[in-house]
KEROLO-840379 format. One line per 10 residues: number of its first residue (from 0); their letters; for each residue x, y, z of C-alpha. Coordinates in nm, 2 decimals, always signed. Example, Ala and Ser with C-alpha at 12.3 -4.5 7.8 and 13.67 -1.06 7.14 Angstrom:
0 = as = +1.23/-0.45/+0.78 | +1.37/-0.11/+0.71
***
This chain:
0 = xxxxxxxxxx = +0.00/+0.00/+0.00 | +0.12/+0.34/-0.07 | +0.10/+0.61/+0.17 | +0.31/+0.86/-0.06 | +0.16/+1.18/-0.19 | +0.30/+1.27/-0.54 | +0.11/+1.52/-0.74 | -0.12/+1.75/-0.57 | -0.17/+1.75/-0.22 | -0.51/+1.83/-0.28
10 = xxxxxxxxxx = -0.58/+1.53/-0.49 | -0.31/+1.30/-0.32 | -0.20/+0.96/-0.50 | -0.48/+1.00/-0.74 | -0.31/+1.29/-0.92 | -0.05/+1.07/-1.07 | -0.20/+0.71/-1.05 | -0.18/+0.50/-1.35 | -0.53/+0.36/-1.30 | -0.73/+0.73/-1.29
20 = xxxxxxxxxx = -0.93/+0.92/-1.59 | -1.03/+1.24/-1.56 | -1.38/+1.31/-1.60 | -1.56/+1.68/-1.66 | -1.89/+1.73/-1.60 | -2.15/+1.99/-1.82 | -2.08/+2.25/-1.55 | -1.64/+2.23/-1.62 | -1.64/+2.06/-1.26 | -1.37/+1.83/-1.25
30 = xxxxxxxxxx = -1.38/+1.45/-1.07 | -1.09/+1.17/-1.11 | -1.21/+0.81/-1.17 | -1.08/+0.50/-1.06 | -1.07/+0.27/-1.34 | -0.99/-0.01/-1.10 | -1.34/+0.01/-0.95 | -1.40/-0.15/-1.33 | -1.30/-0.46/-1.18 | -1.29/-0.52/-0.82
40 = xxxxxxxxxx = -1.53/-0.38/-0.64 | -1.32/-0.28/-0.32 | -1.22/+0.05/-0.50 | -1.51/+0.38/-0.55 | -1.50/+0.50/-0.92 | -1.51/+0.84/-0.76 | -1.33/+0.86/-0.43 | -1.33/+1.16/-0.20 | -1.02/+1.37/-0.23 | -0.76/+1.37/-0.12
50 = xxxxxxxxxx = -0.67/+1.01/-0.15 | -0.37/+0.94/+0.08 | -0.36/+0.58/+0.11 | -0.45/+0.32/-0.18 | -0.40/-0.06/-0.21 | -0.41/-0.01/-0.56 | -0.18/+0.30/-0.66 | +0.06/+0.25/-0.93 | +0.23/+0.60/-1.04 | +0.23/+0.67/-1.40
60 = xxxxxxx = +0.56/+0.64/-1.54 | +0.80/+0.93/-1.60 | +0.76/+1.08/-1.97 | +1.07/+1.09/-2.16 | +1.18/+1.45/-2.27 | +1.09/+1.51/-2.64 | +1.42/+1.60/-2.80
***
């Protein structure tokens, strides 16, 4: 389990997860989804922010610098 907060501290693991689409609603508001609530059922698809501890984090990996 990860207990690292990467990203921002508002959103906590979520904002650099692996496993997380963003989603905008008609009004511009903004939620993050868990695409591992797809398949097990132990995860929210929309968990309350800040997420600070997950089972399931994996960070997204570096990008490579465009030359």
């Amino acid at each position: 389990m990860s207990d690292a907060t990467p990203g921002n501290p508002q959103i906590g693991l979520c904002a650099s997860c692996l496993h997380k689409r963003e989603v905008v609603s008609g009004k511009g508001s903004l939620f993050l989804y868990c695409l591992r609530a797809e398949t097990d059922a132990h995860y929210r698809k929309y968990p309350p922010l800040p997420v600070l501890r997950c089972a399931g984090y994996e960070g997204s990996p570096p990008s490579s610098p465009q030359e």
